[in-house]
C-alpha positions, 0 to 999 in steps of 0.5 A: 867401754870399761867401767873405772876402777873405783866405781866398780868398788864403790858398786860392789860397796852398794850391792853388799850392803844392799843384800843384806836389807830386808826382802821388802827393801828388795821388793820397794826398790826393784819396784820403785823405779817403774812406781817412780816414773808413774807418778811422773807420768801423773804429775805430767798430767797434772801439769797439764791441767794447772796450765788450762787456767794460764796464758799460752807460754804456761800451757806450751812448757806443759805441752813440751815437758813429756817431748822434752823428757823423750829427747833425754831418753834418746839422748841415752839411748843413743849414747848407750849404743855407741859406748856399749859398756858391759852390766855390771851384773855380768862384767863383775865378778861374783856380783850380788844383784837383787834385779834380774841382769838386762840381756846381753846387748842392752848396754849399762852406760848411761842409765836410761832410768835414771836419764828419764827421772832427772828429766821428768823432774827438771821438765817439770821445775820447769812448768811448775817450780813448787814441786821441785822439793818434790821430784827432784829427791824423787829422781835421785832416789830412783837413780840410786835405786838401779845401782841398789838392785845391782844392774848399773854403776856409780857412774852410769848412773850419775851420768843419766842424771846429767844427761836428764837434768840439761837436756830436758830443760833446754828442750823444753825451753825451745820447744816453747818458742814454738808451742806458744803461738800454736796453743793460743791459735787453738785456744780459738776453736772450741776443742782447743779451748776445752783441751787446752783452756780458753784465752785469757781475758786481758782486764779491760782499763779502767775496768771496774772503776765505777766513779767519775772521771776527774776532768779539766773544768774552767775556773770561776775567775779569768778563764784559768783552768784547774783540775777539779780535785773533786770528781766531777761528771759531764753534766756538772761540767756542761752546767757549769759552762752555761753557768759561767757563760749565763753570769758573763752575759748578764753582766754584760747585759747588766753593764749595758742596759742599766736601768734608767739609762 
């Protein structure tokens, strides 16, 4: 595969420019991209812990953001052993690069850093949106930085980026239909619930309601019931009925037995 002409330009742009920034520019962005993909490393850990006080679907997206960011990688890495397209390093002539150029055989397009940045930051939008201001700038700073150092194009790494933020999410979306029953199931033994978290506690109904419950009560006229508007409790409701039962029979008692009949 041959590079396009005018990311070849825009390469030999970037490069120039780059040579001219100081040396400790030199030194943060050969290092940065490795320093990047640590603190991804980190923040995928801490996914993880977040999610130990959440329910299963939460804890399964953690699990699967790492699977989801590897199926990425492979999906570079495969692309890149198809196309075979040449480092620039090596392809331009005169090319200024600050890093050392990659071997002959480990391919240019795409880029694999830049493939594994955009998709650690999607996968972990995914789990945990907040930190999307975050990692997102984060990923395409290190994707810029391979073009920066001068061992990849414009476009290699443009199309890593791609590759990173599509496919990490959709795996990371199926492997969750999966992940989900697993992470509850272990959740019932005691490792996984150290591991993974306990279950969650479903609030009981009615939980912490402390007073009486309203009740249908008779009324004091005609056997017509109403909803007491005030709460009433079992007991009022029973010595109410013999209330009501004690002053009918009384009456009728009353009716019957008047005295001196």
């Amino acid at each position: 595969m041959q590079a396009p002409d005018f990311s070849v330009h825009l390469y030999r742009d970037v490069t120039e420019w780059a040579w001219g920034t100081p040396s400790w520019v030199h030194s943060v962005a050969d290092v940065g991209t490795n320093a990047g993909l640590l603190l991804f490393a980190v923040l995928f850990v801490a996914g993880w812990w977040r999610a130990r006080g959440r329910d299963a679907r939460s804890m399964g997206l953690a699990l699967s953001a790492p699977f989801a960011m590897v199926a990425a990688y492979l999906v570079s890495e495969v692309s890149k052993d198809f196309l075979q397209e040449e480092r620039p390093c090596r392809a331009v002539p005169g090319a200024l690069h600050i890093a050392a150029c990659p071997a002959p055989g480990d391919w240019s397009f795409p880029s694999n850093h830049a493939t594994i940045a955009a998709a650690s930051a999607a996968a972990l939008v995914v789990v945990w949106r907040a930190l999307a201001p975050l990692v997102l700038p984060l990923a395409m700073l290190m994707a810029f930085s391979r073009v920066f150092v001068g061992v990849h194009y414009p476009h290699d790494v443009a199309a890593g980026f791609c590759v990173g933020v599509v496919v990490a999410p959709v795996v990371a979306l199926v492997l969750v239909r999966a992940a989900e029953p697993v992470v509850d199931l272990l959740r019932g033994f005691p490792v996984g619930a150290v591991l993974l978290g306990a279950r969650p506690v479903p609030a009981a109904v009615g939980a912490g309601h402390a007073g009486p419950v309203p009740v249908r009560v008779p009324a004091a006229a005609g056997g017509v019931t109403r909803v007491d508007d005030a709460a009433v409790t079992m007991p009022d409701v029973m010595g109410g009925v013999r209330g009501v039962g004690g002053a009918g029979g009384g009456g009728a008692v009353g009716r019957h037995h008047r005295p001196g009949s």
